[in-house]
C-alpha positions as CSV (number, residue, x, y, z in Angstrom):
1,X,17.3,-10.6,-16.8
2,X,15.3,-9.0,-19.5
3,X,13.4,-5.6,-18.0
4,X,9.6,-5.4,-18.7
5,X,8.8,-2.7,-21.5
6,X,6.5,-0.1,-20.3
7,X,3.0,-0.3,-20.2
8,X,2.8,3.6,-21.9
9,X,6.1,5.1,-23.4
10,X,5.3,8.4,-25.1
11,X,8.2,10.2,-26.7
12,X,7.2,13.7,-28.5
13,X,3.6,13.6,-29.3
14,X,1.8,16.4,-30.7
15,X,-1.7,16.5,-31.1
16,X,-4.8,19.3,-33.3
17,X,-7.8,19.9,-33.4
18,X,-9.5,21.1,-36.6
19,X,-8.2,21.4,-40.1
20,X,-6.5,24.1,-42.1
21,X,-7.1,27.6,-40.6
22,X,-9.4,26.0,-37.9
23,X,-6.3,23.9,-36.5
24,X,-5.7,24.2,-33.3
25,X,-2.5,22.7,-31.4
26,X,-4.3,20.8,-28.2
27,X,-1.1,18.9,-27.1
28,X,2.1,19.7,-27.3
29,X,5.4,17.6,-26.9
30,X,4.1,15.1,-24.4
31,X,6.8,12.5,-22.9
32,X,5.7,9.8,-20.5
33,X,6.7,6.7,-19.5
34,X,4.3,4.6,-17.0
35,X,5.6,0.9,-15.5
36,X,3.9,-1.5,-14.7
37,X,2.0,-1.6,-11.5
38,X,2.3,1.6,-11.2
39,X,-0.3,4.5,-10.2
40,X,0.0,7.9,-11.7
41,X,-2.5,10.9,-10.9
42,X,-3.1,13.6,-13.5
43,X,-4.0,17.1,-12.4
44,X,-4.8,20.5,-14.0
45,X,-7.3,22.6,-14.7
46,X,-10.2,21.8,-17.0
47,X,-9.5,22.0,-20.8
48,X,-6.1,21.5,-20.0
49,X,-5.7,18.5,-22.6
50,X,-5.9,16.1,-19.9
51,X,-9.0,13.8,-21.3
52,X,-7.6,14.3,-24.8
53,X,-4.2,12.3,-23.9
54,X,-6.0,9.7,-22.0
55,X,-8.3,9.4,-25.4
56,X,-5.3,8.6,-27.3
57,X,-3.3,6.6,-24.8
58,X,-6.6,4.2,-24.8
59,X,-7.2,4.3,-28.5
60,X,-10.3,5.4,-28.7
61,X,-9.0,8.3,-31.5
62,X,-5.7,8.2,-33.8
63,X,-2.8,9.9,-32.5
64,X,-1.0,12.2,-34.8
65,X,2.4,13.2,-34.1
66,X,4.8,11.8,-32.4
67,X,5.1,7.9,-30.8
68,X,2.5,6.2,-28.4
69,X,3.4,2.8,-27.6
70,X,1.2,1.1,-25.4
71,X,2.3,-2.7,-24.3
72,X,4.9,-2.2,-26.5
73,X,2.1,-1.5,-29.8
74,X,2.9,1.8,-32.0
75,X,-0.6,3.4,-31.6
76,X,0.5,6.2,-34.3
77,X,-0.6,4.8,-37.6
78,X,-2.5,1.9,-36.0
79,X,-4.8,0.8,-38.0
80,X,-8.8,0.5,-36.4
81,X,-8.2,-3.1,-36.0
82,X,-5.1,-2.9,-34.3
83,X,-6.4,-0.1,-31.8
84,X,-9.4,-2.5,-30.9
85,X,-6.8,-5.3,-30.2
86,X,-5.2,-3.0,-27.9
87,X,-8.3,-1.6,-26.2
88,X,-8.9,-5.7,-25.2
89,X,-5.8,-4.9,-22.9
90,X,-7.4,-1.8,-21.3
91,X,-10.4,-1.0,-18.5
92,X,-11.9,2.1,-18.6
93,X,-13.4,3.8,-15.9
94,X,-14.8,7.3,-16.6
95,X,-17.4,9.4,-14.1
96,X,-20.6,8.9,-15.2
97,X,-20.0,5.2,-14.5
98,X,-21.9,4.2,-17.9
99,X,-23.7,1.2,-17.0
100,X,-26.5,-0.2,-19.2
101,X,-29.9,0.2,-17.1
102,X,-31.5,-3.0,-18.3
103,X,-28.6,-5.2,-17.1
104,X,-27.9,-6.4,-13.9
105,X,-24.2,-5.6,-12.1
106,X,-23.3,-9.0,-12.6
107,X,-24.3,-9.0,-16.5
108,X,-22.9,-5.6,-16.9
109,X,-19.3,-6.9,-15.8
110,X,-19.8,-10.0,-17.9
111,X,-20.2,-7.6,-21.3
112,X,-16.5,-6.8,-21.0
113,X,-15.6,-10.7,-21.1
114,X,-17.7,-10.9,-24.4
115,X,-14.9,-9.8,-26.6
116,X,-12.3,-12.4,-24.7
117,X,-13.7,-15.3,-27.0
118,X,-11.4,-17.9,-25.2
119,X,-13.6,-17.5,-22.3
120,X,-16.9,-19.5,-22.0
121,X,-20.0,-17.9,-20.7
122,X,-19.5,-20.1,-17.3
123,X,-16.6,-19.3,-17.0
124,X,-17.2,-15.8,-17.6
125,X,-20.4,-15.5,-14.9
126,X,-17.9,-16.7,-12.6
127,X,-15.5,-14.3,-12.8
128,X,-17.8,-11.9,-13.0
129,X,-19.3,-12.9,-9.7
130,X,-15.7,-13.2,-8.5
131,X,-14.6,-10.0,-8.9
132,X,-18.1,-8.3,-7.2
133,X,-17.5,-10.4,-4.3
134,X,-13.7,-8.8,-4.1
135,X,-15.5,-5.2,-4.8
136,X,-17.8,-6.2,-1.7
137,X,-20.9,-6.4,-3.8
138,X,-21.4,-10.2,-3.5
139,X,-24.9,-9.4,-2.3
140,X,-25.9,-6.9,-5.2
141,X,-24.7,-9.2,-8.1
142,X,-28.6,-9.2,-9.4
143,X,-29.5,-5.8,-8.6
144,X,-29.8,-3.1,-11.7
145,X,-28.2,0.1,-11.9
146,X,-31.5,2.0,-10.8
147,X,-31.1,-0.2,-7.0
148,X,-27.7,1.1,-6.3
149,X,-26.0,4.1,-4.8
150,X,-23.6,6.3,-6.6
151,X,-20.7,4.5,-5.2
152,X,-21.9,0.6,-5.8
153,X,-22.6,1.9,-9.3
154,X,-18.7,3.2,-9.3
155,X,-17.8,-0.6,-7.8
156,X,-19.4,-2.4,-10.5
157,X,-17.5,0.2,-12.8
158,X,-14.3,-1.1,-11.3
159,X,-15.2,-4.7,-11.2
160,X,-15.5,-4.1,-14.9
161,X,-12.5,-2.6,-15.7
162,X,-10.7,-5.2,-14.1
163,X,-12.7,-8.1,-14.7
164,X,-10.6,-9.3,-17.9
165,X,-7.2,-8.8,-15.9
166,X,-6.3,-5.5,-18.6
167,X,-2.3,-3.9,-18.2
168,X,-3.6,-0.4,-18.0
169,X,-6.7,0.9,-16.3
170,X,-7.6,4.5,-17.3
171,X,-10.1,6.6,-14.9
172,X,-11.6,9.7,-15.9
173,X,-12.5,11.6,-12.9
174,X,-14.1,8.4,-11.1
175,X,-14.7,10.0,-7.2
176,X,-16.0,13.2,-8.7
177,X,-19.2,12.1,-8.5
178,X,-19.1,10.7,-4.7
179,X,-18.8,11.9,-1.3
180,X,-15.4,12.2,0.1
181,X,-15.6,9.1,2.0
182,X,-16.9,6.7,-0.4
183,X,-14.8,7.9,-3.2
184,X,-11.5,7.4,-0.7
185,X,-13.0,3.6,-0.9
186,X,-13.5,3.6,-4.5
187,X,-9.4,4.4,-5.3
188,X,-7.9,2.7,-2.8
189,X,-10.6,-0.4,-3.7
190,X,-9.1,0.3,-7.6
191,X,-5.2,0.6,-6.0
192,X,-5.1,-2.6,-4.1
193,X,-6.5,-4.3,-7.3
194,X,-4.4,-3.0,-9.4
195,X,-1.5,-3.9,-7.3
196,X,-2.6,-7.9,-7.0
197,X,-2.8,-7.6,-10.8
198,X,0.6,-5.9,-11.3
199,X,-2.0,-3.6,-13.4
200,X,-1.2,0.1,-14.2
201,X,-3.3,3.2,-13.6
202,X,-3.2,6.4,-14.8
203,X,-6.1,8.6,-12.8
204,X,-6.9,12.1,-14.1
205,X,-8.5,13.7,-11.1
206,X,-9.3,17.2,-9.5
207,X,-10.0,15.6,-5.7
208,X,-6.9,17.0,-3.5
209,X,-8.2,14.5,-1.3
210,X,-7.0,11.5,-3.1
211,X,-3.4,12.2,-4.1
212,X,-1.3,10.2,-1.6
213,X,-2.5,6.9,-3.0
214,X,-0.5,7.7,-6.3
215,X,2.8,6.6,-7.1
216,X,3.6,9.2,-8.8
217,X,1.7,13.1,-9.4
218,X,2.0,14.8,-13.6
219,X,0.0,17.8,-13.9
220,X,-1.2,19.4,-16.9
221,X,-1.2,22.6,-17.9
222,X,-2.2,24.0,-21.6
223,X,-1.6,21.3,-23.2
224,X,1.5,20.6,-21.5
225,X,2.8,17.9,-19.4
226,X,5.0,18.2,-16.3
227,X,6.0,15.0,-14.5
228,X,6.4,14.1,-11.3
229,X,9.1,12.2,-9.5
230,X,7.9,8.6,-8.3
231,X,7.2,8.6,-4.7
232,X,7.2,4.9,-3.9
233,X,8.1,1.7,-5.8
């Protein structure tokens, strides 16, 4: 039986900011490996490289040094097309939950089916509408942003993320913005998702409170990651 490559497999990576005399080392010799399904947690303190690594592992800027494979795709060297094919294959999740104001929840998960071009628009309303209804929002699918609380705005974040079925979800921070209660909903919401989708996630998060839903803790520390042994699976 052939074994499923990883979702991330990292080996050495370096990464600067700055050129010449201004260069700065920001990350240095990361190795990770992330399977899929699974939940891993990143902690450490802010400015710790944290958001930096999660920048790269989505593609959203070049890496430098080092390999980053994600779904088996060399990110080092990519070219810009080939880091927007990848990002197809990613949700995002971040904090500010980054809705667009003049959109209702349902049309602002729809926008992430836009770039899926197999998918009709019917057939992307529907899913769309599907996924809110398993986020519990069935009955805000025509609100705007501006008519929902902090943590339906986080929901139709999620439903988002997911919408298109990506590999890898990565979430910036996504509870620091709710109370403790709602932002337990909000990962174990994500988690359960994730799980039917056989979906990884890698979380950075300061919230103590939230740690026992991960797989598996890493912590970063100056650039510098330590990983953790997996606690389930």
């Amino acid at each position: 039986m052939m074994l499923k490559p990883f979702v991330v497999n990292i080996k050495n990576l370096n990464h600067y900011f700055g050129q010449q005399s201004l260069k700065t080392q920001i990350l240095f010799d990361i190795n990770l490996k992330i399977k899929y399904g699974e939940v891993v947690i990143m902690t450490g303190p802010s400015g710790s490289g944290k958001t930096t690594l999660l920048s790269l592992i989505g593609g959203l800027r070049s890496s430098q040094e080092g390999s980053l494979k994600v779904l088996n795709q060399e990110l080092h060297g990519a070219s810009n097309d080939q880091l927007v094919q990848i990002r197809r294959h990613i949700g995002y999740i971040f904090q500010a939950h980054n809705l667009l104001e003049f959109l209702t929840a349902r049309q602002n998960v729809q926008v992430a089916l836009e770039i899926h071009k197999e998918i009709s628009p019917q057939d992307a309303r529907f899913k769309s509408e599907a996924i809110l209804q398993d986020v519990k929002l069935h009955n805000r699918v025509n609100y705007y942003p501006h008519d929902l609380s902090g943590g339906q705005k986080q929901r139709v974040a999620i439903a988002r993320a997911l919408v298109s079925h990506p590999k890898l979800v990565l979430a910036d921070e996504p509870t620091a913005a709710l109370d403790s209660k709602t932002g337990r909903e909000i990962v174990e919401l994500m988690q359960r998702l994730a799980k039917q989708q056989e979906c990884a996630i890698l979380m950075v998060t300061h919230d103590n409170r939230i740690l026992d839903i991960a797989d598996r803790i890493i912590h970063m520390e100056d650039g510098r990651l330590f990983t953790g042994e997996m606690t389930s699976l």
